[in-house]
C-alpha positions in Angstrom: -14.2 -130.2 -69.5 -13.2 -126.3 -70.1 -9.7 -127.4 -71.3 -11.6 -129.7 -73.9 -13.9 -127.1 -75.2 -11.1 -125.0 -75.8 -9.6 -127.7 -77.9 -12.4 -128.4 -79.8 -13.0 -124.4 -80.4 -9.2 -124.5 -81.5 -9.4 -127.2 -83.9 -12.5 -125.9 -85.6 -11.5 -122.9 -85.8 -8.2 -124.0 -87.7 -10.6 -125.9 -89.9 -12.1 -123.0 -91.0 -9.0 -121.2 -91.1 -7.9 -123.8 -93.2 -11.3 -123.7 -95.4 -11.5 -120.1 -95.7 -7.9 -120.5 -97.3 -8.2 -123.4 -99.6 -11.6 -121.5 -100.6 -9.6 -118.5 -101.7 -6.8 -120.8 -103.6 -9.7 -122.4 -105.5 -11.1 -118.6 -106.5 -7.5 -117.6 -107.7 -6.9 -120.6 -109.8 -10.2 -120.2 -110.8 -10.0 -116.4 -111.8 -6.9 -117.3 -113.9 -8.2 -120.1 -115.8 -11.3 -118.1 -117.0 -9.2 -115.1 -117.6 -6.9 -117.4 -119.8 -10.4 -118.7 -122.0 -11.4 -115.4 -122.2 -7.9 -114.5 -123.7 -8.1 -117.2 -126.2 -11.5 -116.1 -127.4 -10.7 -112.9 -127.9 -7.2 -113.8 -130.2 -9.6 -116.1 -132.1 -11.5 -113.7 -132.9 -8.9 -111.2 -133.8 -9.9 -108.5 -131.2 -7.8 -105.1 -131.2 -6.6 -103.9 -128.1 -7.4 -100.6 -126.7 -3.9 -98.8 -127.8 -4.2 -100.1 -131.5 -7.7 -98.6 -131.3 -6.5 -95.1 -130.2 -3.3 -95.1 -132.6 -5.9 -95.9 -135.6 -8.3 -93.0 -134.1 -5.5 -90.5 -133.4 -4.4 -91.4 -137.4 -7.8 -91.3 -138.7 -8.3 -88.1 -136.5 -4.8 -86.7 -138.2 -6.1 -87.6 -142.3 -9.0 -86.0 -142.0 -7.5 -82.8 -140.6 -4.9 -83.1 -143.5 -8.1 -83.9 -145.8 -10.0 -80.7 -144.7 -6.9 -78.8 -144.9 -6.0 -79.9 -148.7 -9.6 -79.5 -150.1 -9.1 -75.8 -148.7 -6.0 -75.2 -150.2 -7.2 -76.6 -153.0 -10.6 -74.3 -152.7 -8.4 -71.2 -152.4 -6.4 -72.0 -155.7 -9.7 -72.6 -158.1 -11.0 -69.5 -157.2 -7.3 -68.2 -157.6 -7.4 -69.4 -161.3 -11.2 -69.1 -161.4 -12.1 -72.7 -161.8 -15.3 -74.2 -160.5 -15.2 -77.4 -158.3 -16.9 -80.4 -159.8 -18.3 -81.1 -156.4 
């Protein structure tokens, strides 16, 4: 009878085993088909990434500097020549 319990401990434990497993296949395949949707929605919506975001922040970030730095160059030449801004 001991020998038999043992078996019968074995073989469900081996199911479970085997569930736990087949439970974790199901999450992966899962995980990848929602990530794939997810994908698509976000192309179809024409979504930036996070590196085109930064490049246009870094550029925006860079014209305005150049901006700030024109209008005071330009600044320093009207009062050079004695003109008044229309601003």
């Amino acid at each position: 009878m001991p020998e038999t319990r043992s078996n019968m401990f074995n073989d469900f434990s081996r199911l479970m085993n085997d569930a736990s497993e087949m439970a974790h296949g199901v999450r992966r395949e899962a995980e990848g088909a929602i990530k794939a949707q997810v994908e698509r929605f976000l192309s179809a919506m024409d979504v930036v990434t996070r590196e085109e975001f930064e490049a246009m922040r870094e550029m925006a970030i860079a014209a305005r500097d150049e901006n700030d730095r024109l209008r005071k160059r330009i600044e320093a030449l009207e009062a050079k020549l004695g003109v008044t801004s229309a601003t």
